[in-house]
C-alpha positions in Angstrom: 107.2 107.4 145.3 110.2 105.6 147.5 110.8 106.2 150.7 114.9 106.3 151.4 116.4 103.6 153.7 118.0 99.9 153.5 115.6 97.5 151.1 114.9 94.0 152.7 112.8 91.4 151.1 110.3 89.4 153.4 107.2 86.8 152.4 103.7 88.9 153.0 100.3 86.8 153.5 97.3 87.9 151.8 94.0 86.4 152.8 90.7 86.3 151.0 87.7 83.9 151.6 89.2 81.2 150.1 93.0 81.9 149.5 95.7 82.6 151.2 98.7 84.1 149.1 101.8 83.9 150.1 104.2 86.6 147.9 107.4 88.3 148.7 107.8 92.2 149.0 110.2 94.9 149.2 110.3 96.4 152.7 111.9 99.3 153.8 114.0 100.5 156.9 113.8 103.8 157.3 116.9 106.3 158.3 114.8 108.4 160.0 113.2 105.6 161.9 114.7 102.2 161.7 113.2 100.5 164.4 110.8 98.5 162.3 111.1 97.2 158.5 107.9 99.0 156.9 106.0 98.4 153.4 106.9 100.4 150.4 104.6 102.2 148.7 104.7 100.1 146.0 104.3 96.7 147.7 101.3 98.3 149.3 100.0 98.0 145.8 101.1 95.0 144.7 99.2 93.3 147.9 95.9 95.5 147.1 96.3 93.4 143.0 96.7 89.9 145.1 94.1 90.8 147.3 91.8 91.6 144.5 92.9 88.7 142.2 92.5 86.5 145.0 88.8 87.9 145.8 88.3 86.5 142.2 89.7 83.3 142.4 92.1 84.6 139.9 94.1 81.0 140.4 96.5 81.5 137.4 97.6 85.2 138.3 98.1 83.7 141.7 100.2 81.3 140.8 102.6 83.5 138.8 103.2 85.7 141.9 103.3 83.3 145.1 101.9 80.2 146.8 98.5 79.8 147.0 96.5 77.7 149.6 93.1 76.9 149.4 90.5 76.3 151.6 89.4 72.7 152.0 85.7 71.8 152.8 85.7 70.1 156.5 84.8 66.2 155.9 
């Protein structure tokens, strides 16, 4: 499923307990309403995989799809 409209690619943050991912996605501007760039269906999906990965600590996975950041222990 796509919706119709001008593609744009912009970095998307994903945040678990101990990650933050950051990845890039396709975004869409619709013609019907191009006010605001919104997600496409299938980046929706491919943030709910990082999301779950990162939930994991799926590290490797991670790594092949973004930057990860980690959560340090305060001192």
């Amino acid at each position: 499923m796509s919706v119709a409209g001008k593609r744009i690619k912009r970095t998307r943050l994903v945040q678990s307990e101990r990650y933050v991912v950051a990845v890039e996605v396709e975004m869409v501007i619709p013609e019907d309403d191009p006010g605001e760039p919104c997600d496409d269906p299938d980046a929706v999906m491919f943030l709910r995989d990082v999301a779950d990965h990162a939930a994991r600590g799926d590290l490797d996975w991670l790594r092949q799809r973004g930057k990860v950041y980690q959560l340090l222990d305060a001192a």
